[in-house]
C-alpha positions as CSV (number, residue, x, y, z in Angstrom):
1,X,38.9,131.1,169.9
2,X,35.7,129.6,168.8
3,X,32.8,131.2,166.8
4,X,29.6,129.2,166.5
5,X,26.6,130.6,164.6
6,X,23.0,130.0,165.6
7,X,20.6,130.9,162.8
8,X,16.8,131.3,163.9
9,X,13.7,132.9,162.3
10,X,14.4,136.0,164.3
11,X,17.9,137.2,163.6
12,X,21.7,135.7,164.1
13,X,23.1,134.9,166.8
14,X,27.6,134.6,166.9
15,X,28.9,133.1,170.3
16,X,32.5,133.4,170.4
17,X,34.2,131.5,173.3
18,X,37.9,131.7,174.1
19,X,40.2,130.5,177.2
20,X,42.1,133.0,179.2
21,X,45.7,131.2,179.7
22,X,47.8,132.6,182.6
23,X,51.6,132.9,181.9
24,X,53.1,129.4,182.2
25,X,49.9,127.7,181.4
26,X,50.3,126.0,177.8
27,X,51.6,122.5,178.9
28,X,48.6,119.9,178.3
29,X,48.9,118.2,182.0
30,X,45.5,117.6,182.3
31,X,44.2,119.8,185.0
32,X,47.4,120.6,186.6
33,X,47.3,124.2,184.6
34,X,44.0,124.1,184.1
35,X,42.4,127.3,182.4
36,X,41.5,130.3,184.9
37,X,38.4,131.5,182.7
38,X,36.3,131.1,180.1
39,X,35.4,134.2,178.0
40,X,32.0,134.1,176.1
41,X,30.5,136.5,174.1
42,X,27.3,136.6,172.4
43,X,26.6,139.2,169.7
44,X,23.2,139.5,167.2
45,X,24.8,140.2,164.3
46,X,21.1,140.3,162.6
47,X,17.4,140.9,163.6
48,X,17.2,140.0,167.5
49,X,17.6,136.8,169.9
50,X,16.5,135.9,172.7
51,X,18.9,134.0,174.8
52,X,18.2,132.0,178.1
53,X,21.3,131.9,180.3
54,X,21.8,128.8,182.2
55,X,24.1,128.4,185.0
56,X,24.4,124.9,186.9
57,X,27.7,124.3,188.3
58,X,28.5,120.5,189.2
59,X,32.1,120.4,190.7
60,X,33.5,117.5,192.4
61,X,32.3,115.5,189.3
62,X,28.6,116.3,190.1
63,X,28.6,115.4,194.0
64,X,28.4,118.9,195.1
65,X,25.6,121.5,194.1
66,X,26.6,124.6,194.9
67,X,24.5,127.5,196.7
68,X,24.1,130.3,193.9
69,X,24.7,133.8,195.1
70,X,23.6,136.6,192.7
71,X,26.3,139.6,193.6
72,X,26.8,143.4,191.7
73,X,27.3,141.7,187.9
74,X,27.9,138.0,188.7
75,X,26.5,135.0,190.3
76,X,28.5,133.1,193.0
77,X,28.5,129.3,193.1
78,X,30.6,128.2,196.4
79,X,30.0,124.5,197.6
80,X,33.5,122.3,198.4
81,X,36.6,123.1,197.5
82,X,35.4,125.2,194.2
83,X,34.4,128.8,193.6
84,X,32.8,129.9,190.2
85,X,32.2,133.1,189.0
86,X,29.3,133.9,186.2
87,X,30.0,137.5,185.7
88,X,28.4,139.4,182.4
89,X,27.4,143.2,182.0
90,X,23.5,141.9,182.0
91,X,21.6,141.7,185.0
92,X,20.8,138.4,186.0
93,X,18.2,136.9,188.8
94,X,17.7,133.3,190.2
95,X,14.9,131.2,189.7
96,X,14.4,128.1,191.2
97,X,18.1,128.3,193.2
98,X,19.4,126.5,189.9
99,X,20.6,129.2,187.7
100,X,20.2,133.0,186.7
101,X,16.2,133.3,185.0
């Protein structure tokens, strides 16, 4: 696990981001046991923040871009052989086919 602290004018932000490791993935193979998901969480821990989510998938190392889906809680990005899922308990829209606005 990782906590980073952002400090504005406004208030404290703590992002904590950890990898979720399936059973038999702790060998260091690169990207045969790649991690399955990356957990993020984002908590004001004083005044208030406002945070801009930006999602822009490049898989294929950049050659595909993905078509974006938003879905119940999560935005699909499905374009060659890779499916990513943003999925958070906020509501999140698309603007500009690049991202949740």
């Amino acid at each position: 696990m990782l906590d980073t602290v952002w400090t504005t004018e406004s208030g404290t932000l703590v992002v904590t981001d950890a990898l979720a490791l399936g059973k038999h993935e702790r060998g260091h193979e690169f990207g045969r046991w790649s991690p399955a998901c990356l957990l993020r969480q984002l908590r004001c821990t004083g005044g208030s923040v406002s945070v801009d989510v930006e999602f822009s998938p490049r898989p294929e190392f950049g050659l595909i871009h993905p078509r974006l889906t938003p879905r119940l809680g999560a935005v699909v990005a499905d374009g060659g052989a890779t499916v990513l899922v943003l999925s958070t308990q906020v509501e999140l829209g698309l603007r500009g086919g690049t991202g949740p606005g």
